[in-house]
C-alpha positions as CSV (number, residue, x, y, z in Angstrom):
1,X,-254.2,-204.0,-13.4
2,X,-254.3,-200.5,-12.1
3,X,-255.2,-197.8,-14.6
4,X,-252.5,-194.9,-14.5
5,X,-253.2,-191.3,-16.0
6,X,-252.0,-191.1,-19.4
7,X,-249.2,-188.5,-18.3
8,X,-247.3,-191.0,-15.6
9,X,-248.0,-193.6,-18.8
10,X,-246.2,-191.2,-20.8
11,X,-243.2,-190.4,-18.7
12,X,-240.0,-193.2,-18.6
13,X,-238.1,-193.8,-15.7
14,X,-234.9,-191.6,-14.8
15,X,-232.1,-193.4,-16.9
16,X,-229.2,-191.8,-14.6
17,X,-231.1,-193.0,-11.3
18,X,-231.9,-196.4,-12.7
19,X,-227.9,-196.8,-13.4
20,X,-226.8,-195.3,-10.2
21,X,-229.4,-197.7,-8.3
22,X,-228.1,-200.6,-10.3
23,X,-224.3,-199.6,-9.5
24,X,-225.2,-199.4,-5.8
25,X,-226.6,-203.0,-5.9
26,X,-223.7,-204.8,-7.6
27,X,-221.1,-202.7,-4.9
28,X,-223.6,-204.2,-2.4
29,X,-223.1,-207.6,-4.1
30,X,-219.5,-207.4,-3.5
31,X,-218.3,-206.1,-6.9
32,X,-215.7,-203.5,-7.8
33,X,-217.7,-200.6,-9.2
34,X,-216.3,-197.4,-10.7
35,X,-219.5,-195.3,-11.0
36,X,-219.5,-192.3,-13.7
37,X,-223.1,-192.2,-13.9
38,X,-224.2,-189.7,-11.0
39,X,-224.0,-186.0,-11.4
40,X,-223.0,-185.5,-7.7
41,X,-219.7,-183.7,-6.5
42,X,-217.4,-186.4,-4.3
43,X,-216.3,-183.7,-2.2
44,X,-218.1,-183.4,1.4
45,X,-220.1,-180.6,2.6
46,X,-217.7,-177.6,3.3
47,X,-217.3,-177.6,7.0
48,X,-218.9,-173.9,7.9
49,X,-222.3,-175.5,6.2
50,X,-221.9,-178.6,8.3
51,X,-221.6,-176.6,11.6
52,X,-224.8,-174.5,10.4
53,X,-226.6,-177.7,10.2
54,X,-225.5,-178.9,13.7
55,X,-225.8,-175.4,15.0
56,X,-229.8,-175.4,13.3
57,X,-230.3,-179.1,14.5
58,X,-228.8,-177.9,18.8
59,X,-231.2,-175.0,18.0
60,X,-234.4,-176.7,17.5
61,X,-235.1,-175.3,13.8
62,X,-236.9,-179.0,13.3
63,X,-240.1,-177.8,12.5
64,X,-242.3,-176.4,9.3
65,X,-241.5,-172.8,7.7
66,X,-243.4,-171.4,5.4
67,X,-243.7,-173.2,1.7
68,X,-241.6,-170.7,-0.1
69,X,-238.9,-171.2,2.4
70,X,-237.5,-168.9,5.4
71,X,-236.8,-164.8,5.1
72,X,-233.1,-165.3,5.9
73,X,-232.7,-167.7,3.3
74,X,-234.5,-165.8,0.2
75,X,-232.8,-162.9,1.4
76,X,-229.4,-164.3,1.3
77,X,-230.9,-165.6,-2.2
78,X,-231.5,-162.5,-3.2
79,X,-228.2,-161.2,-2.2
80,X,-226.1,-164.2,-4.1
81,X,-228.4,-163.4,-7.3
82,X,-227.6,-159.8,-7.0
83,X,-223.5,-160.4,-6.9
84,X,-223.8,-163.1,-9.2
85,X,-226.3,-162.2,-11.7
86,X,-226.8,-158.6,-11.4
87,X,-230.6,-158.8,-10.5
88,X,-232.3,-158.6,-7.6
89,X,-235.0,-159.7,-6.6
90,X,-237.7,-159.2,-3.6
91,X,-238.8,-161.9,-1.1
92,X,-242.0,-162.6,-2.8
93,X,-240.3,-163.5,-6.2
94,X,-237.9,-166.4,-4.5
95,X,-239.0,-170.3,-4.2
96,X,-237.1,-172.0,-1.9
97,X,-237.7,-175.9,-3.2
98,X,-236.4,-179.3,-2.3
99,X,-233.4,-179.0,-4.9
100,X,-233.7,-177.0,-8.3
101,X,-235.4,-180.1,-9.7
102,X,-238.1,-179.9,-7.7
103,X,-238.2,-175.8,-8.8
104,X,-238.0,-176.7,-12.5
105,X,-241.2,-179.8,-12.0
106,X,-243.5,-176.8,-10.2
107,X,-242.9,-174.2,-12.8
108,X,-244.3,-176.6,-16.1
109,X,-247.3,-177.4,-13.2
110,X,-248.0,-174.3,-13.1
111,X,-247.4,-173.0,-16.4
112,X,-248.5,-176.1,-19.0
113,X,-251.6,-177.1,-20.3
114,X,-253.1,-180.0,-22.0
115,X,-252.0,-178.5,-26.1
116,X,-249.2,-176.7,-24.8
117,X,-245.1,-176.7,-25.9
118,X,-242.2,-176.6,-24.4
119,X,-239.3,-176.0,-26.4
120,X,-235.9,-178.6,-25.0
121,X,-233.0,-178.5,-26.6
122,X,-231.4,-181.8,-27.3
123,X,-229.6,-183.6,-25.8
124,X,-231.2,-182.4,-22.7
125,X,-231.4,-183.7,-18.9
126,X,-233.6,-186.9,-18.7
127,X,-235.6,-185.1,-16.7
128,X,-236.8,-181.7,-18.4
129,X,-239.2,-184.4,-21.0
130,X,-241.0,-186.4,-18.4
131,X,-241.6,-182.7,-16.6
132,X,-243.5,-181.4,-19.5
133,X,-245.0,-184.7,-20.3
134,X,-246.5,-184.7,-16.2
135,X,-247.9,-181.2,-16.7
136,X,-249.5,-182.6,-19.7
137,X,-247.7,-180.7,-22.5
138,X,-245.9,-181.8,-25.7
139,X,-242.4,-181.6,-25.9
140,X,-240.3,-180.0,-28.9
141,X,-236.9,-181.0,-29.3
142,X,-234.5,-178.1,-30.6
143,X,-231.5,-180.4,-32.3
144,X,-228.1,-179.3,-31.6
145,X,-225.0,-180.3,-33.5
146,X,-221.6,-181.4,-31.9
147,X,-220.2,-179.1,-35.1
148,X,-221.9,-176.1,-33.3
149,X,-220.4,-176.9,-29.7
150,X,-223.6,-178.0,-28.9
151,X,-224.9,-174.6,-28.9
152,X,-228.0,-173.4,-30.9
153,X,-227.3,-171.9,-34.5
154,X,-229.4,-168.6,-34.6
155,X,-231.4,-170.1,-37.5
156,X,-233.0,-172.9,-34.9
157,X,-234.9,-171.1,-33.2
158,X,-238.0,-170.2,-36.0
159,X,-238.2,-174.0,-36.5
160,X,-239.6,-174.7,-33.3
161,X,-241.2,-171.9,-31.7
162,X,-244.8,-172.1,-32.7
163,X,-248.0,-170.1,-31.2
164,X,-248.3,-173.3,-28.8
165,X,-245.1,-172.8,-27.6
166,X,-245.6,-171.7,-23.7
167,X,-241.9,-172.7,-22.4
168,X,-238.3,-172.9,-23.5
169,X,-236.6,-174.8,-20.4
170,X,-232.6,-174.9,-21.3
171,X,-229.3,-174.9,-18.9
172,X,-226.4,-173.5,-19.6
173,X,-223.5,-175.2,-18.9
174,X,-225.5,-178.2,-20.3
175,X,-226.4,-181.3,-18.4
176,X,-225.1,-183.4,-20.2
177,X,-222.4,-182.3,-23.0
178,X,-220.9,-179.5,-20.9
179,X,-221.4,-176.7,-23.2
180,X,-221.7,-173.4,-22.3
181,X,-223.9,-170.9,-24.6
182,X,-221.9,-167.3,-25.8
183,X,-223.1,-164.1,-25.2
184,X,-223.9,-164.2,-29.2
185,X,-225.9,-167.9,-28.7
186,X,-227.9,-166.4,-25.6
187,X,-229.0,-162.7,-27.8
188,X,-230.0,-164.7,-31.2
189,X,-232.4,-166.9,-28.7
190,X,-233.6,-163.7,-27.1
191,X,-234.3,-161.4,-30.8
192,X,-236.2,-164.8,-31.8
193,X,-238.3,-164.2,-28.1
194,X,-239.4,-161.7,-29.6
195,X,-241.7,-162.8,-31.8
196,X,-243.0,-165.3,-29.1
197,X,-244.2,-162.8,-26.0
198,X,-245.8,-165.5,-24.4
199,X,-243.2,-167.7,-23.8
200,X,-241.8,-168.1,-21.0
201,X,-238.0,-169.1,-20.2
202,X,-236.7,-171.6,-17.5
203,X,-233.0,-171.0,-17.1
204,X,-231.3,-173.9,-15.3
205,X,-228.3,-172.3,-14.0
206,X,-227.1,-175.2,-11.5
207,X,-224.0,-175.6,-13.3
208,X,-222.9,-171.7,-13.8
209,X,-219.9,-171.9,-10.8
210,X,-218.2,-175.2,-12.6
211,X,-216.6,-173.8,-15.9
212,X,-213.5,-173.9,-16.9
213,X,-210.1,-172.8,-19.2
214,X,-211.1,-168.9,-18.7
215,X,-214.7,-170.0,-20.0
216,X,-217.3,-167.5,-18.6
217,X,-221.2,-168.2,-18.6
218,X,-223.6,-165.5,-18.8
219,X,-226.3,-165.4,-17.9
220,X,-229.5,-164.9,-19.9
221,X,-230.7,-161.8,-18.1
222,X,-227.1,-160.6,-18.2
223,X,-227.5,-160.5,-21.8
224,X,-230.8,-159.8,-22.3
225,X,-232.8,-158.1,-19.2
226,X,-235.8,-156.9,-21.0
227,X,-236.7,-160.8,-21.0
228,X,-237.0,-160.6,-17.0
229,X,-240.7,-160.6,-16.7
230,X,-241.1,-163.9,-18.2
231,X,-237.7,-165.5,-17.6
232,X,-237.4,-168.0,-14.6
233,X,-234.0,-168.1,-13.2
234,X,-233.4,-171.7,-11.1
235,X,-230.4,-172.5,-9.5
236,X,-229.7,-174.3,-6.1
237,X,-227.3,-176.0,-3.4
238,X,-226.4,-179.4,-5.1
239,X,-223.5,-178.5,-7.6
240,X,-221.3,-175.7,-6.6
241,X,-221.5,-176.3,-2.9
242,X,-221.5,-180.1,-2.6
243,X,-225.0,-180.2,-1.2
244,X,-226.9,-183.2,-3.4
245,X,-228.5,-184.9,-0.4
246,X,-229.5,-182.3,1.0
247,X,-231.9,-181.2,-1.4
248,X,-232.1,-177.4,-1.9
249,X,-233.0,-175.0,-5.0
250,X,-234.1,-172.2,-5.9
251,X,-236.3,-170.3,-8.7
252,X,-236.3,-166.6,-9.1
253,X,-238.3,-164.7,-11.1
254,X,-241.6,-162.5,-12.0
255,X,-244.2,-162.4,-8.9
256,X,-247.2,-164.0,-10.4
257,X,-244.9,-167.4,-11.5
258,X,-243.4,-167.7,-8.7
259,X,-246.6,-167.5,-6.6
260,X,-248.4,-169.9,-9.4
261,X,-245.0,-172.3,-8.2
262,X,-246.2,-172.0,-4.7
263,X,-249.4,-173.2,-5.0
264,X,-247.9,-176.3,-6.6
265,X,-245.6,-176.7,-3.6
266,X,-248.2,-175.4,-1.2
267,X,-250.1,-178.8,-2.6
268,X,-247.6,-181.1,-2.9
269,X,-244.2,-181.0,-0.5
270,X,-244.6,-177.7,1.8
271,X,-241.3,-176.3,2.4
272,X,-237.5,-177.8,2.4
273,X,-235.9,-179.2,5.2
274,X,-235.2,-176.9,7.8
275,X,-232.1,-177.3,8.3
276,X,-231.1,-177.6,4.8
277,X,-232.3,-174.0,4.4
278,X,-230.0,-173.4,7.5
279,X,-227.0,-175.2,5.9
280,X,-227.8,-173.3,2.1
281,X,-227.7,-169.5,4.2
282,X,-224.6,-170.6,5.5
283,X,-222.7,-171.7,2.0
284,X,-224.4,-168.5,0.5
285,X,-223.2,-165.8,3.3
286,X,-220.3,-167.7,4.2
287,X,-216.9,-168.0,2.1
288,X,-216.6,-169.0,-0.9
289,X,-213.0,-170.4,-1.2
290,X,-214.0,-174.3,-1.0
291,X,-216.2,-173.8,-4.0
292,X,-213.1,-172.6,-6.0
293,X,-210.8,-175.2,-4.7
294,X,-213.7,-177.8,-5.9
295,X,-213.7,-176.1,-9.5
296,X,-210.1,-176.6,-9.9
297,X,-209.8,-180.0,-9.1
298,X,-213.0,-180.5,-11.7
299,X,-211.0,-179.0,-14.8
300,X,-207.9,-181.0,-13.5
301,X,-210.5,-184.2,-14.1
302,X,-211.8,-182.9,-17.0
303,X,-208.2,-183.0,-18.9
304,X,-207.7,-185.9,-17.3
305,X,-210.4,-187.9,-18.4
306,X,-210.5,-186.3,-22.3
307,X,-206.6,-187.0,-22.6
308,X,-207.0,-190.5,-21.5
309,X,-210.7,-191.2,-23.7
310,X,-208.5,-189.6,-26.5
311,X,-206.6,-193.1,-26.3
312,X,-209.4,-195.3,-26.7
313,X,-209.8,-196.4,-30.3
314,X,-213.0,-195.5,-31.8
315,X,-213.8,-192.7,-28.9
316,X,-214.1,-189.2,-29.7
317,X,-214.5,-186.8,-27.1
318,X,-214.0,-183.1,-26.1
319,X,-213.3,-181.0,-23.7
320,X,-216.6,-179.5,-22.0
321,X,-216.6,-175.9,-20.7
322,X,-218.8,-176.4,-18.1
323,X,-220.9,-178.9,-15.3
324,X,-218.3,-182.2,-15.2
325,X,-219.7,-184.3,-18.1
326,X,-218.3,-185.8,-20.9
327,X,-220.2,-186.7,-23.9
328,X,-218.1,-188.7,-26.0
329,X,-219.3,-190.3,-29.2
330,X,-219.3,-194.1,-29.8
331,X,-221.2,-194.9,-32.5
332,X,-218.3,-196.1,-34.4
333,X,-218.4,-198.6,-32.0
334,X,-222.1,-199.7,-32.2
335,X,-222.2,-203.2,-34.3
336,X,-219.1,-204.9,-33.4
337,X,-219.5,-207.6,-31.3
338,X,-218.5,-208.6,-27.7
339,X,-218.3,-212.6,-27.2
340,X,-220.2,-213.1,-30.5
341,X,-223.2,-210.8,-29.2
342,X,-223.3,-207.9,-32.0
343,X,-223.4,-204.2,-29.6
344,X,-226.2,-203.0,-31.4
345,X,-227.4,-199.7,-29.3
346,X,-225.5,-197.4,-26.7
347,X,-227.7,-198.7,-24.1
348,X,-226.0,-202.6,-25.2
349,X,-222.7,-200.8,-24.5
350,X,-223.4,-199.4,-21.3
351,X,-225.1,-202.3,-20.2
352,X,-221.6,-204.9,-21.0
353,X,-219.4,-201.8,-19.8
354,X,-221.0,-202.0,-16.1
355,X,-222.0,-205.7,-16.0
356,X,-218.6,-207.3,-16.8
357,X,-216.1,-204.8,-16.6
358,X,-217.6,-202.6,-13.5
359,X,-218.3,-199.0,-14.9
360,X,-221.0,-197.0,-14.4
361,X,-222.0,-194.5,-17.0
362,X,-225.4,-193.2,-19.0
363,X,-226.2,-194.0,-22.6
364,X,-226.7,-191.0,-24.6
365,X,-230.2,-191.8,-26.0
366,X,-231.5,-191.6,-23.1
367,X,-230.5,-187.9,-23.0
368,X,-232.2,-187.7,-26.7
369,X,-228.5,-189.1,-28.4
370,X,-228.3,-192.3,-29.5
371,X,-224.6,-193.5,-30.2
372,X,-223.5,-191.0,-27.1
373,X,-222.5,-191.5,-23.2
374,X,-222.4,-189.6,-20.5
375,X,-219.2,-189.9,-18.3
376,X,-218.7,-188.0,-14.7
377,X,-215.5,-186.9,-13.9
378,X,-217.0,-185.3,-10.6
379,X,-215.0,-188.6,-8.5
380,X,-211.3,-189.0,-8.4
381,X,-208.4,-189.4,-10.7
382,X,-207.8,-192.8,-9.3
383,X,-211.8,-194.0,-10.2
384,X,-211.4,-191.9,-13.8
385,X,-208.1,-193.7,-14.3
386,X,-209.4,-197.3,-13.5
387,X,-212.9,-196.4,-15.4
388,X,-210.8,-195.4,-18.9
389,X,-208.5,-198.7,-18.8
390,X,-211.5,-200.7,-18.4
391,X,-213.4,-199.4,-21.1
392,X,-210.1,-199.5,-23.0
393,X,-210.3,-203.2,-22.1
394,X,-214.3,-203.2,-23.6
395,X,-213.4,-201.7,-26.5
396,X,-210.2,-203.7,-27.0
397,X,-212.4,-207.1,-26.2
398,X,-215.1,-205.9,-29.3
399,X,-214.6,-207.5,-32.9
């Protein structure tokens, strides 16, 4: 048997990947699936980024760039930041990386050790554990409350942060309940910084375009710019403009972090695709109006999907401000039984609900939530109208 490190023996599997994978198989088998479970837009590639990528590919821009990715691209980077955030930042403190994942992975390489911390809020991404568990770090859950809108209480904070504590990775809107910290959330987490000066803050912002009902997000540095020189802004292609495939991130921040993230990258992928860096100048510089259009159609889905769960006995979901997740709550649910077999666990529920009635979604514990789901609505009305009758048909079917 072949002995594995004790960190890849410590990290599980990608919950939403496994799903997805397993969705794809039974539509390859000939089934009708409605899949929920990806966090991926269903909208193409705006058509000015597709022409940069055929313009790149008639070019010949085939070949290497440098690891941290191309001057025109961190300087249209830095440019996007500057409008959006209201910091800029020079050449040398931009990461170009093979989506804002792979930005997020090669800051807790370079910044955990064996007997470090990393403080998560939960529920988190299923992927911010495993990272901290591959750099060889122990993960500390910060516990938020649906009561709260899923947003820390000010009195969290001093129950996790500890002199171990070397990173706080969070996103804001959240992947996976939607929520979208205040101004008032984001300066109690910054006053308890304070005590902590050796902490350093990742701040996934892939979602920050996609909110909705008048919402707005700020951003940590917006709120709080003395934190700059340890704060880690990543953000990236994917969300906003439609880019998932194509695999392109970003991490911004202090000189000395981002070049510790080089050397991880230097080591492991080299740079992004070319031409993907070609296609992300082009949905930066270029317009913007297809990302709007996007957003609209999202809180169209959004209502949509939380008036029809609404309907479903036993359900209870709200509205998210941000990303395109819903996290309802089913443990009312958990028990009953479908054809005799007692539902015991979220991951039971998902399981029936794609094998016999053909949806696709993520069970919450794998997110840190037992008794939860996450639901997509980044697909159409048609798919979020099928998906809600047939788990109104599961739910109907349990006794």
């Amino acid at each position: 048997m072949t002995a594995f490190s004790r960190r890849v023996l410590a990290a599980r599997p990608s919950a939403s990947l496994a799903v997805t994978a397993r969705a794809i198989q039974l539509k390859r088998e000939g089934r009708d699936i409605v899949s929920l479970s990806v966090g991926e837009p269903d909208f193409p590639v705006f058509p000015h980024v597709a022409r940069a990528i055929e313009d790149a590919l008639r070019k010949g821009y085939t070949k290497y760039t440098t690891s941290s990715g191309i001057a025109e691209l961190r300087e249209a980077i830095s440019d996007w930041m500057h409008a959006e955030v209201g910091q800029r930042y020079a050449v040398a403190q931009i990461i170009c990386t093979a989506g804002a994942k792979q930005a997020l992975y090669n800051a807790c390489q370079a910044l955990l050790d064996e007997g470090d911390e990393a403080v998560i809020p939960n529920p988190y991404w299923v992927s911010y554990p495993e990272m901290v568990k591959l750099a060889g770090a122990r993960v500390v859950e910060l516990m938020l409350r649906p009561g709260d809108g899923w947003a820390p209480h000010p009195d969290d904070w001093e129950k996790v942060f500890t002199p171990r504590t070397r990173v706080l990775m969070f996103s804001s809107p959240s992947n996976t309940t939607g929520a979208v910290w205040s101004a008032k959330a984001l300066e109690a987490m910054a006053r308890a910084l304070e005590k902590f000066p050796k902490v350093v803050v990742l701040s996934d912002d892939i979602y920050d375009k996609l909110v909705y009902g008048g919402v707005k997000c700020p951003n940590l540095l917006q709120i709080a710019p003395q934190l700059a020189p340890r704060t880690v802004l990543v953000n990236g292609c994917s969300k906003a403009y439609a880019m998932t495939g194509l695999r392109l991130g970003w991490a911004c921040g202090p000189s000395e972090i981002i070049a510790g993230m080089n050397k991880v990258q230097d080591a492991s992928t080299s740079n992004a695709s070319s031409l993907s860096q070609a296609a992300a100048v082009a949905a930066l510089r270029g317009p913007q109006e297809p990302l709007e259009s996007m957003r609209v159609q999202f809180e169209k889905r959004r209502h949509l999907m939380v008036e029809l769960l609404s309907k479903v006995p036993g359900v209870e979901a709200h509205e998210p401000d941000g990303a395109y997740y819903v996290f309802p709550d089913v443990s009312s649910l958990l028990g009953r039984k479908f054809r005799g077999e007692p539902v015991a666990t979220d991951a039971r529920f998902a399981e029936i609900l794609l094998e016999e009635f053909g949806v696709a979604v993520v069970q919450g514990s794998a997110f840190g939530r037992p008794g939860f789901l996450r639901l997509s609505f980044a697909t159409s009305e048609p798919q979020i109208r099928g998906a809600m009758e047939r788990l109104g048909r599961f739910v109907a079917a349990l006794a």
